[in-house]
C-alpha positions as MATLAB code, in Angstrom:
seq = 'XXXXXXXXXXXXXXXXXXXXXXXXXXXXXXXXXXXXXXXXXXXXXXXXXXXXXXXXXXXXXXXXXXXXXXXXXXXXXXXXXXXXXXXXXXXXXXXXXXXXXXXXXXXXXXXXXXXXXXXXXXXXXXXXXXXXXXXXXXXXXXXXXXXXXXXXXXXXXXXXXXXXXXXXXXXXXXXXXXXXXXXXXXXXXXXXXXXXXXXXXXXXXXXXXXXXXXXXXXXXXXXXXXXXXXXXXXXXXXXXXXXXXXXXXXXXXXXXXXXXXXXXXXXXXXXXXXXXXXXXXXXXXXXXXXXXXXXXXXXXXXXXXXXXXXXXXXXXXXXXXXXXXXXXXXXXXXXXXXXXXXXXXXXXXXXXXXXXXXXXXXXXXXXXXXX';
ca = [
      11.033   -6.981    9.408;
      10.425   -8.890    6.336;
       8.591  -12.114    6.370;
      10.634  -14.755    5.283;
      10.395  -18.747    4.657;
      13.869  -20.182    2.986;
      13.783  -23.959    2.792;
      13.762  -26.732    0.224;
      11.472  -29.287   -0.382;
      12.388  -32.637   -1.796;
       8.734  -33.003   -2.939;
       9.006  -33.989   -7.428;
       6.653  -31.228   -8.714;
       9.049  -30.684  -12.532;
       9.064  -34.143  -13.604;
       9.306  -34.181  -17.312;
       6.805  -35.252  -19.368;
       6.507  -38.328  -20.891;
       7.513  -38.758  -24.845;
      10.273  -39.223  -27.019;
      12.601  -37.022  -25.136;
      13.177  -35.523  -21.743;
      11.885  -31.295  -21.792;
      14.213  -28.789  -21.833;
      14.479  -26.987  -18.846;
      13.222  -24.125  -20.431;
      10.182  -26.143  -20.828;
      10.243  -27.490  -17.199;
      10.341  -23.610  -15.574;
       7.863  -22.707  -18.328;
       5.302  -25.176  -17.064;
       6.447  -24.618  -13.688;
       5.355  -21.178  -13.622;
       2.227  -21.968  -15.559;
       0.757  -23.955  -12.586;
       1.872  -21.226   -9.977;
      -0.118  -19.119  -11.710;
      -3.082  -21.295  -11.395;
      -2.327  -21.848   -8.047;
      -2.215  -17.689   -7.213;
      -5.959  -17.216   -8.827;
      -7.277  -20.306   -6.365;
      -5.515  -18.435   -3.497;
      -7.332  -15.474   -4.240;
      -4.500  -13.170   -6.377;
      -6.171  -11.395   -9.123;
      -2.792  -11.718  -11.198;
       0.753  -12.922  -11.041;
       3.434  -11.467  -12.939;
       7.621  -12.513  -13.432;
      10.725  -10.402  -13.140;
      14.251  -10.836  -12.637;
      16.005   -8.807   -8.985;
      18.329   -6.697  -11.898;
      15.183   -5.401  -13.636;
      14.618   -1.594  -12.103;
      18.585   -0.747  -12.593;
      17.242    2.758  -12.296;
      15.565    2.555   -8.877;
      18.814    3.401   -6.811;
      19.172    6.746   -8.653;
      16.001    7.387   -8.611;
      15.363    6.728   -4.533;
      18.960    8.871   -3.919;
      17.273   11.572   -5.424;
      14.169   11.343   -3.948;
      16.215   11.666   -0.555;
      18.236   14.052   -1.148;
      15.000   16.718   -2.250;
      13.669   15.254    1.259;
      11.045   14.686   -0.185;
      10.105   11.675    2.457;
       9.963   14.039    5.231;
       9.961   12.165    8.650;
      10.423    8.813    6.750;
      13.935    7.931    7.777;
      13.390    4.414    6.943;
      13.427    4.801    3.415;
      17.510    5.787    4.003;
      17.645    2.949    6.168;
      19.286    0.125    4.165;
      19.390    1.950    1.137;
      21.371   -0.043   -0.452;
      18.870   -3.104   -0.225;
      16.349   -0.945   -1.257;
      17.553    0.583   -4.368;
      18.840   -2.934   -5.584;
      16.846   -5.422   -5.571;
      19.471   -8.112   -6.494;
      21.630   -6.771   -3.424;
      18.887   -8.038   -0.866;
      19.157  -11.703   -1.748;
      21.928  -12.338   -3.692;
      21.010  -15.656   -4.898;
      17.754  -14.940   -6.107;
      16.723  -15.474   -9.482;
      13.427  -14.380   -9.958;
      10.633  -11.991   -8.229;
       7.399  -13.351   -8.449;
       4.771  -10.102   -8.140;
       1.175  -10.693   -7.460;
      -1.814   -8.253   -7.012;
      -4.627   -8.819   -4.530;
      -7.528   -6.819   -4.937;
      -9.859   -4.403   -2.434;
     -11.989   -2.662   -5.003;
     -14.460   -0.674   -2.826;
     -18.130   -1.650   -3.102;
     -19.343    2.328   -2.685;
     -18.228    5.672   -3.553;
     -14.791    6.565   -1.285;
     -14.999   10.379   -1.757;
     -18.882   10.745   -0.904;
     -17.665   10.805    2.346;
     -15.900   14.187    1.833;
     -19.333   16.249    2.097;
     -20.399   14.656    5.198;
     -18.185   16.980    7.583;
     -19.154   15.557   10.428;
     -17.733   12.456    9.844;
     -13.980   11.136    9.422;
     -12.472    9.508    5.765;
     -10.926    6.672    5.942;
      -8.780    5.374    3.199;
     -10.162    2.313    1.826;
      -7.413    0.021    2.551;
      -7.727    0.549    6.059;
     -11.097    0.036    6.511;
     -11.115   -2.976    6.697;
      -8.672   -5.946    8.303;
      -4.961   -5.619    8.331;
      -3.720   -6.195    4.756;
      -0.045   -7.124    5.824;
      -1.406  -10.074    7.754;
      -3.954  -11.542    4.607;
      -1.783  -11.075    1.464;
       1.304  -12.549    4.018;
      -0.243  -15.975    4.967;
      -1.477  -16.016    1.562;
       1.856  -15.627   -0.249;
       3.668  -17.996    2.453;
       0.589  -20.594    1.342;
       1.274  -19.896   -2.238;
       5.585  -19.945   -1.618;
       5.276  -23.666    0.300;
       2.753  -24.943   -2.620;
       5.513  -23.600   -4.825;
       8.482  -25.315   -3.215;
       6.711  -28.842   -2.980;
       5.559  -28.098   -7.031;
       9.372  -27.633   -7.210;
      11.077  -29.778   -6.078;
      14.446  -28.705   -7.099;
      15.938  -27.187   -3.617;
      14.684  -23.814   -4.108;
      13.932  -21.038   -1.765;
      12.016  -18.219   -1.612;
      11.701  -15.199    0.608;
       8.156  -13.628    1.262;
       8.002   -9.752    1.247;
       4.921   -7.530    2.107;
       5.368   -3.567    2.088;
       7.272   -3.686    5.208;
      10.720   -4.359    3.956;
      13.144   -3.060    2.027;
      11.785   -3.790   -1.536;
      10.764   -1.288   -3.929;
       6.991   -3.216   -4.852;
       5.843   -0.610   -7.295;
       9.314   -0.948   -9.720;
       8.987   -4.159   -9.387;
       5.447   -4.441  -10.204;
       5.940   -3.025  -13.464;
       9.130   -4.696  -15.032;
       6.891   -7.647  -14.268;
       4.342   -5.928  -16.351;
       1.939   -6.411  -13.742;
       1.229   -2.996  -14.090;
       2.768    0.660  -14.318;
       3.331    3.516  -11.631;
       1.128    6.725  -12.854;
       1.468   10.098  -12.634;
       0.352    9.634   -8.650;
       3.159    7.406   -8.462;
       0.412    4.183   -7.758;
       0.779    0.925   -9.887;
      -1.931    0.826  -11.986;
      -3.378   -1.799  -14.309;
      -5.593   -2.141  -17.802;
      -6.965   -5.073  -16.289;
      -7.207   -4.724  -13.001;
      -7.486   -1.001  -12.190;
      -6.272    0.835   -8.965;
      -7.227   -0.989   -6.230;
      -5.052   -3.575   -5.403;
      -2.364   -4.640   -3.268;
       0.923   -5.683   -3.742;
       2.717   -8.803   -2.742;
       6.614  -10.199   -3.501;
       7.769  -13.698   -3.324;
      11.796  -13.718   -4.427;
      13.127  -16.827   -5.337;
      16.157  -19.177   -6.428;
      14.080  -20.500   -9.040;
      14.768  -19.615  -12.930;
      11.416  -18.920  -14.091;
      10.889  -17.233  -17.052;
      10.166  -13.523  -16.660;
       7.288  -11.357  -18.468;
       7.606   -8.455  -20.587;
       7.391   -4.533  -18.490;
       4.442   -2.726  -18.522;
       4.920    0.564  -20.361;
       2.949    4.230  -19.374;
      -0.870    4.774  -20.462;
      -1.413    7.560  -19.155;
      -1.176    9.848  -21.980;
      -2.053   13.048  -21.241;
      -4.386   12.309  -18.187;
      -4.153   14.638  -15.736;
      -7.250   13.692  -13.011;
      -4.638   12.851  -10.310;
      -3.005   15.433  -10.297;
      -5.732   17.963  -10.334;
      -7.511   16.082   -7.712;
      -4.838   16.575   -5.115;
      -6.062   18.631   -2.563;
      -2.515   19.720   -1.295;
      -0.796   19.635   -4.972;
       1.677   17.144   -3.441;
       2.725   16.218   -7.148;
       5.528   18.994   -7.831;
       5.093   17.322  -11.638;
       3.956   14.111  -13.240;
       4.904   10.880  -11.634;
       6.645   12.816   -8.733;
       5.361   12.826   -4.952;
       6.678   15.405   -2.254;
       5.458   13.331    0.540;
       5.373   16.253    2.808;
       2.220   17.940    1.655;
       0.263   14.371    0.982;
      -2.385   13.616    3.313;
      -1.860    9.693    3.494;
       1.580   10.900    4.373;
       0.642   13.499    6.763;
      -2.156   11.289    8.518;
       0.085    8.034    8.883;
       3.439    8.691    9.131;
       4.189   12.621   10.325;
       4.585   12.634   13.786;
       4.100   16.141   15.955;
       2.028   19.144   14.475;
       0.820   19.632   10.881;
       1.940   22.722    9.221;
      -1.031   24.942    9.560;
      -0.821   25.932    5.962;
      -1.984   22.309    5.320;
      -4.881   21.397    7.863;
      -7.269   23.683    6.114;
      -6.608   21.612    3.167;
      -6.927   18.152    4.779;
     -10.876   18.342    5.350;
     -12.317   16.077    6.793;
      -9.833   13.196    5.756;
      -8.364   11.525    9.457;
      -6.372    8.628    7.861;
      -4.924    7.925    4.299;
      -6.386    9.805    1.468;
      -8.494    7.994   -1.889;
      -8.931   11.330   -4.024;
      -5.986   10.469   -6.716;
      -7.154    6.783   -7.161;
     -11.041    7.382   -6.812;
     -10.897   10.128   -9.610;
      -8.304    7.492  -11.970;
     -10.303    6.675  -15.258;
      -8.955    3.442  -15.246;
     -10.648    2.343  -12.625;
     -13.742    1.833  -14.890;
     -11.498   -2.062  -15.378;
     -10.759   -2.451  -11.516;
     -12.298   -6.234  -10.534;
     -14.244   -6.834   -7.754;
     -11.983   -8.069   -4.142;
     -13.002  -11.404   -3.118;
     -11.635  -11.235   -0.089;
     -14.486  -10.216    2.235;
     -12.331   -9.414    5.342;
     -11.196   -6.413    3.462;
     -14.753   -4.763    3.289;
     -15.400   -1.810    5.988;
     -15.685   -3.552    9.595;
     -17.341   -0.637   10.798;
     -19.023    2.508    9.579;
     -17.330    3.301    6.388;
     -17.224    6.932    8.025;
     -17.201    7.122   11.628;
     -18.660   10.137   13.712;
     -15.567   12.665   14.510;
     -17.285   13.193   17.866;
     -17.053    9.606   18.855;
     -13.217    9.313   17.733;
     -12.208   12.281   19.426;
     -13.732   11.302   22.499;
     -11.253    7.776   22.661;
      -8.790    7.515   25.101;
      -5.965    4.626   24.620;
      -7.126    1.446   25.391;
     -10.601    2.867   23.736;
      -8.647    3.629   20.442;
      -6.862   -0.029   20.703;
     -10.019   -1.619   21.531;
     -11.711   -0.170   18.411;
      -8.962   -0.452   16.213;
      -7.663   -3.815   16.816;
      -6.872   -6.124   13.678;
      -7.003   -2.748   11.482;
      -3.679   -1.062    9.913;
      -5.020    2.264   11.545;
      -3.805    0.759   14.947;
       0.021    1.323   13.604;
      -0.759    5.292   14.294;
      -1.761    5.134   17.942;
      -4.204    7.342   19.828;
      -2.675   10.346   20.094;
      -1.991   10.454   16.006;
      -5.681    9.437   15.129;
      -7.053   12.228   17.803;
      -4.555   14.954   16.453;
      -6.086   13.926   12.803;
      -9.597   13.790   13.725;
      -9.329   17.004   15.868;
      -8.018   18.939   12.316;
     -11.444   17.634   10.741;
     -13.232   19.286   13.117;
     -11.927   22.623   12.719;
     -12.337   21.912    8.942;
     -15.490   20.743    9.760;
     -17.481   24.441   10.131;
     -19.712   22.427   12.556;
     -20.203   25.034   16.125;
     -21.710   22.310   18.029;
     -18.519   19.821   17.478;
     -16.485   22.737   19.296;
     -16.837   20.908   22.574;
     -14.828   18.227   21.578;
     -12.309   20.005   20.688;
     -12.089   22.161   23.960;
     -12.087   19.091   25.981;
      -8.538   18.105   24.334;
      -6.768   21.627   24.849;
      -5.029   20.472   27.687;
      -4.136   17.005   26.440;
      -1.064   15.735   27.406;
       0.116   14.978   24.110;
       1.642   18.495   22.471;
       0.463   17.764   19.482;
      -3.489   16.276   20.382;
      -3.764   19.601   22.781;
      -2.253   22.087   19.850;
      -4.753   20.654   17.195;
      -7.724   20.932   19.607;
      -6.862   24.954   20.442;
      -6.771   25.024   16.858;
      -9.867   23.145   16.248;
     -11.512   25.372   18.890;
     -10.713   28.769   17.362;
     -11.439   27.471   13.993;
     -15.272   26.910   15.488;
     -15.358   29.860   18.019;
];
């Protein structure tokens, strides 16, 4: 469920300035929106960006079709309040703006060196180190209640991170924060790839920014670097053959067609935002939390040797915890029979009987891979 804070504050934060007349409230939201700004960069936001909840009329269509390809796969959440999701301005009806803001995790080392060390797992950056949903949240409820005593007026605000139903990555670039590429990720000329995305909506009238337009011209690195050509064209995604798809969210068996192509690559995939020119602009993160807690590439061996509590014990304060055990294992187990490693074949036999059907099917198929 959505995070949410809706309250008003009878703090004065828009006072007018003193002269010959009183501002404009033009003026007043103009100013008003100049100090939140400040205010994001000394919470830690690498930029904040305006729109208005009508600005991505096109979304709806868009997301219907999306659906109705199936294209989502075992994502039934994404028909789930559809109607929220594909409007914007039908999720809070009295909201006037949406107030976007980027945090950054810009990795410190190389995320696809890990792909020729088969005997080790891949970890999507994001997830390597703490929880995102719980950092940029308490940060953007910090940044909402300095907003509301700034204020002053009665506002309210709702606080959204990726688990509701708001379309971020629209929004993102109507607020010219940035623009989805032909991997369907918000990118930025200033800021790169790496960043999250957070969404305060609001009652307030601030003043919105100009969209962010396409520059990818004819770029193709994304695309090319897929290792499962989930992009059936430019700036389309057929979630069913993406590995951050197939690693998170797919429950039960992989299609075998697609394990040989998952290497070594056990949760989330970096390969069409590592290979992204743009990233030559991405600024550092300052938030050390998000740097990797552990080994940025931990030994398959030792993951598929984790039982529950070992798995929650290890993964604890991490987004990888959302998968479970039995998920991780299932992934881990398809490394190793990608892995063309004979000595991590032991591993694998001691899951054949697992009592999860789809841990014991990917370690009989990790096994004959390797025998």
């Amino acid at each position: 469920m959505p995070s949410s804070i809706s309250e008003a504050s009878a703090a004065g934060g828009l006072c007018p300035p003193t002269g010959p007349g009183p501002a404009s409230p033009q003026d007043i939201w103009i100013n008003a929106k100049s100090r939140l700004a400040a205010q994001a960069r000394a919470e830690g936001f690498a930029q904040m960006r305006i729109t208005t909840p009508d600005a991505v009329p096109e979304a709806a269509g868009r997301l219907a079709a999306y659906l109705a390809k199936g294209r989502h796969g075992q994502m039934d959440w994404m028909a789930e309040r559809i109607n929220w999701r594909g409007d914007p301005a039908a999720l809070w009806a009295e909201a006037r703006s949406v107030i976007m803001l980027a945090e950054m995790y810009t990795p410190e080392h190389d995320p696809l060196a890990v792909l020729a060390q088969p005997e080790r797992g891949a970890i999507s950056v994001y997830a390597q180190g703490a929880d995102y949903h719980d950092l940029v949240k308490k940060r953007l409820k910090r940044l909402g209640r300095w907003f509301l005593e700034d204020a002053g007026r009665g506002e309210q605000i709702k606080v959204f991170v990726d688990t509701a139903p708001v379309m971020e990555k629209p929004l993102a670039q109507a607020a010219g924060l940035g623009w989805q590429g032909k991997h369907t990720n918000v990118l930025s000329r200033e800021l790169g790839l790496w960043f999250f995305l957070g969404a305060i909506f609001t009652t307030a009238p601030l003043p919105p920014d100009a969209p962010e337009t396409d520059h990818c011209g004819r770029c193709t690195a994304c695309l090319d670097a897929c290792p499962t050509r989930a992009f059936p064209a430019p700036f389309q995604l057929d979630a069913r053959r993406c590995i951050s798809y197939l690693t998170i969210e797919h429950r039960g068996p992989v299609d075998p067609e697609l394990r040989g192509l998952m290497g070594n690559r056990i949760y989330g995939c970096d390969d069409c935002l590592a290979v992204c020119p743009w990233n030559k602009f991405a600024q550092a993160a300052t938030e050390m939390r998000y740097r990797p807690r552990e080994a940025e590439a931990p030994p398959l061996a030792e993951l598929a040797a984790l039982d529950d509590a070992g798995f929650r014990a290890r993964f604890a304060g991490s987004p990888i915890k959302r998968i479970g055990r039995d998920r991780m294992v299932r992934n881990v187990l398809y490394a190793i029979g990608n892995s063309g490693m004979p000595h991590l074949r032991a591993a694998a036999q001691r899951l054949v009987d697992d009592p999860d059907p789809g841990v014991a099917d990917a370690a009989r198929w990790a096994a004959a891979r390797l025998g």
